[in-house]
C-alpha positions as CSV (number, residue, x, y, z in Angstrom):
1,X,-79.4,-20.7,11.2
2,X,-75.6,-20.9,11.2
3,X,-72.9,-20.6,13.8
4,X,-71.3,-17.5,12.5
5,X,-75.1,-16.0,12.7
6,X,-74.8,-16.0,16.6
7,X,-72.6,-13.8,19.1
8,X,-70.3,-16.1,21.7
9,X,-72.5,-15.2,24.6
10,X,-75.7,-16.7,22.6
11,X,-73.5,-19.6,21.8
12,X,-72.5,-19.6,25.5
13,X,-76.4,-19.1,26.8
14,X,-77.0,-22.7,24.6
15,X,-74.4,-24.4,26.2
16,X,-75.5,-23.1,29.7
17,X,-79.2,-24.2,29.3
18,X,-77.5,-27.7,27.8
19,X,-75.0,-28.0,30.5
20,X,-78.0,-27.4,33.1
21,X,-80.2,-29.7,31.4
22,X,-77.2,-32.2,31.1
23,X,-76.4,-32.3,34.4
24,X,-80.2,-32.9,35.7
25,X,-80.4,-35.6,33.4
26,X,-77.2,-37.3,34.9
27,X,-79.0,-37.3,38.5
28,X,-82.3,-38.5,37.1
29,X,-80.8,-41.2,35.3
30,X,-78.7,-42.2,38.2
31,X,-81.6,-42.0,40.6
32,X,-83.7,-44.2,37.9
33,X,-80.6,-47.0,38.0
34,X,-79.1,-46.1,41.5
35,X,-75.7,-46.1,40.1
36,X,-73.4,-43.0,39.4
37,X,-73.7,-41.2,35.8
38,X,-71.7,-38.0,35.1
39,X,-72.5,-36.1,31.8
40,X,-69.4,-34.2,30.6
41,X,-70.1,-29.9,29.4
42,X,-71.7,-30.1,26.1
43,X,-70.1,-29.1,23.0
44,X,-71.9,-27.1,20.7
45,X,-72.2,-27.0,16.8
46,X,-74.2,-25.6,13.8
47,X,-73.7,-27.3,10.7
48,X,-75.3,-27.0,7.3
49,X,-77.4,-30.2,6.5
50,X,-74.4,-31.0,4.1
51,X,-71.7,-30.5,6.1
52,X,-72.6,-33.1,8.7
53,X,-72.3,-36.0,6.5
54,X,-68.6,-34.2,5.9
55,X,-67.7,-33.2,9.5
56,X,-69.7,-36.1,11.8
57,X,-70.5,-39.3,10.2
58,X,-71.0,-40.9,6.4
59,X,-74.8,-40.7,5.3
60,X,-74.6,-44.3,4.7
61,X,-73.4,-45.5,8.4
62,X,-76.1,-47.6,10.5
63,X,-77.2,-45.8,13.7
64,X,-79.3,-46.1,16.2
65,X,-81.4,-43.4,16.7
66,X,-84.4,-42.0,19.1
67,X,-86.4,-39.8,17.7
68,X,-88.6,-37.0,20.1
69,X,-90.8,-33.8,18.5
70,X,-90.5,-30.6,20.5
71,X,-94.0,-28.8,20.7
72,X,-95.6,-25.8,22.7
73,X,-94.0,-22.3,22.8
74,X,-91.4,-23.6,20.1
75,X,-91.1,-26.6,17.8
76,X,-88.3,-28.9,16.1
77,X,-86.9,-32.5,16.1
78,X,-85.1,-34.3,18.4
79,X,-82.7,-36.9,17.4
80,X,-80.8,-38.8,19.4
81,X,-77.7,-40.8,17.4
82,X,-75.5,-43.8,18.5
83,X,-73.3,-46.4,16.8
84,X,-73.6,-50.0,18.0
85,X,-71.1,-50.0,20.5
86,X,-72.3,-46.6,22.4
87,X,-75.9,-48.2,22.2
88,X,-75.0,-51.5,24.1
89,X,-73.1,-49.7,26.5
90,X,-75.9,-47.0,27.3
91,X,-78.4,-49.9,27.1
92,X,-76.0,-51.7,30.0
93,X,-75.8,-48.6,32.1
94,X,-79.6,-48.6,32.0
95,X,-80.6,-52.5,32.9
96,X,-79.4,-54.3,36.2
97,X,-76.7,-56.5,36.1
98,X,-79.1,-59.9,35.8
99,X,-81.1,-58.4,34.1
100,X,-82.2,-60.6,30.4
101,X,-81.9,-58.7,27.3
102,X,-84.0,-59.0,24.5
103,X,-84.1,-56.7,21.8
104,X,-87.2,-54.5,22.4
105,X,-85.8,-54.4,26.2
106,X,-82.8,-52.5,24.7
107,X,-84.8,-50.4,22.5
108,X,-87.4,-49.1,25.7
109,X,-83.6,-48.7,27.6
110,X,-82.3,-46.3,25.0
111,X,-86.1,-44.7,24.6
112,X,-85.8,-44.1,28.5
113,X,-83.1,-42.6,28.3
114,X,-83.1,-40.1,25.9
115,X,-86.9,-39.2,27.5
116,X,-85.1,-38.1,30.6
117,X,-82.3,-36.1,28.2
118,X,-84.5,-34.6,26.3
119,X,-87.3,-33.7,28.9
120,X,-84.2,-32.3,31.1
121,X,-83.0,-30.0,28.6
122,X,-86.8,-28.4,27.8
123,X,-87.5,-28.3,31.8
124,X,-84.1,-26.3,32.1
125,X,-85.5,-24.0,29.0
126,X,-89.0,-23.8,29.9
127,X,-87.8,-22.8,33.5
128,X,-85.3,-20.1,32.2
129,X,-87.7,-18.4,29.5
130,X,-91.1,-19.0,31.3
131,X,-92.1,-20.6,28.2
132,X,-93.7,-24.0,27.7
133,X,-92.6,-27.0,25.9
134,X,-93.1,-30.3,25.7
135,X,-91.9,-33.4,23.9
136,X,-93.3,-36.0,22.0
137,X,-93.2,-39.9,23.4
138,X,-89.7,-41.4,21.8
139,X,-89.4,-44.0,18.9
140,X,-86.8,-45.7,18.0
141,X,-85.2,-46.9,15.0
142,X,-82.2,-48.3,13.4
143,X,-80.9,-46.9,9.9
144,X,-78.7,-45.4,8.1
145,X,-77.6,-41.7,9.3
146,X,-78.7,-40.2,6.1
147,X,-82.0,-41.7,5.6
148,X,-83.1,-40.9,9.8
149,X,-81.8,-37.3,8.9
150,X,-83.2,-36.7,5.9
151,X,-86.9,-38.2,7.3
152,X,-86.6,-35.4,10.0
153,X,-86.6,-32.9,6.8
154,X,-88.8,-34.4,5.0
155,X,-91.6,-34.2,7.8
156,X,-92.3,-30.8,7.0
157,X,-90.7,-28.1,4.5
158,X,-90.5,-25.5,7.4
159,X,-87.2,-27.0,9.0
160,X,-84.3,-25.0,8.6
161,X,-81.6,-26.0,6.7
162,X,-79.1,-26.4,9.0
163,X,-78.8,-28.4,12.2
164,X,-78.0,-27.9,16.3
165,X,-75.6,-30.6,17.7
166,X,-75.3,-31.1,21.1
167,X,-72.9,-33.4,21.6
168,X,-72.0,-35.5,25.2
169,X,-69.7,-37.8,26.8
170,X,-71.8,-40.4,29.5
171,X,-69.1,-41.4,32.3
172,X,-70.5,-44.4,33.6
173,X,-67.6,-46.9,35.7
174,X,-64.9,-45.1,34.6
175,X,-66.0,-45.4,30.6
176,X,-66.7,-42.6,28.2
177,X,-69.5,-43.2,26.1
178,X,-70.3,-41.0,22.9
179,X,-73.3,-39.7,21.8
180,X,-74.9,-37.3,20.0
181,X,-78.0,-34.6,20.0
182,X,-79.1,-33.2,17.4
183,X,-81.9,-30.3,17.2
184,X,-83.3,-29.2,13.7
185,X,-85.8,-26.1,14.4
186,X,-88.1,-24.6,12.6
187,X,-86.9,-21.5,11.0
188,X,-87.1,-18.8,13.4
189,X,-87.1,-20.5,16.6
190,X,-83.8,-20.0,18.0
191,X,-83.7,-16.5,17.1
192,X,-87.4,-16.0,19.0
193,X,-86.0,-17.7,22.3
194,X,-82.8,-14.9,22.4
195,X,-85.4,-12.2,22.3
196,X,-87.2,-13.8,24.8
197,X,-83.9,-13.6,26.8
198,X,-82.8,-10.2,25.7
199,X,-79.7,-11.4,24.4
């Protein structure tokens, strides 16, 4: 897999199905905490595994990451990244004002959240390709960038070398907070879905 593999309206279909999945997510989550979140259109990118650590973040920067499998119809790894600051802002969004924090309160925020992401992006695929999938139950974790990546890798020998990021902007109060998806198929599995489409 690699960007220059793919025509613009494949690219474009991705972005689509991310935008749609985006943008359900946004209502859930603001139904869940009955306050407004808008999710901004996706940007998409395909990097070798080498290349992130260039382009996106040191291997040796802490993160806070969720972690979700994609089975069914198609299979890969979710990963869901954060620094610090994005986390406690996401983890605010998600709690009531009054509401005490403890540190496993924040992680099952953050878990919550990327379940609706996550699920919200495969509904809008599943929908689209009359296919089925279905996610894994989130864990969460806090390491460095290299070592979460590098696990998702390890898991299996059949991941592709290179990596999906979908990356989004919550607006939440007025404030932009970053974050980042990243999708690491198994070989094959992208280019099985555009058939499936016809594209």
């Amino acid at each position: 897999m690699n960007k220059d593999d793919y025509t613009v309206l494949q690219l474009d279909i991705i972005k689509e199905l991310a935008n749609v999945g985006g943008g359900n997510a946004a209502t859930s989550i603001s139904q869940l905490i009955s306050k407004r979140v808008d999710m901004t259109v996706p940007t998409i990118d395909v990097l070798n595994y080498n290349e992130i650590y260039e382009k996106i973040m040191p291997d040796d920067e802490m993160v806070n990451a969720v972690i979700m499998r994609m089975f069914g119809d198609a299979e890969g790894i979710f990963l869901f990244i954060t620094t610090d600051d994005a986390s406690i802002k996401l983890i605010d969004m998600m709690l009531p004002d009054d509401f005490k924090l403890t540190e496993e309160i924040g992680a099952s925020a953050i878990k919550e959240l990327v379940n609706i992401i996550v699920t919200s992006y495969l509904n809008a695929i599943s929908k689209m390709m009359s296919i089925n999938l279905i996610s894994s139950v989130p864990s969460y974790t806090v390491d460095m960038f290299g070592a979460i990546l590098s696990s998702a890798y390890m898991e299996s020998e059949q991941y592709d070398e290179n990596v999906m990021i979908i990356k989004n902007q919550f607006i939440y109060q007025g404030d932009k907070i970053e974050s980042a998806l990243y999708f690491v198929p198994k070989p094959g599995v992208l280019s099985n879905l555009f058939k499936i489409i016809g594209v």
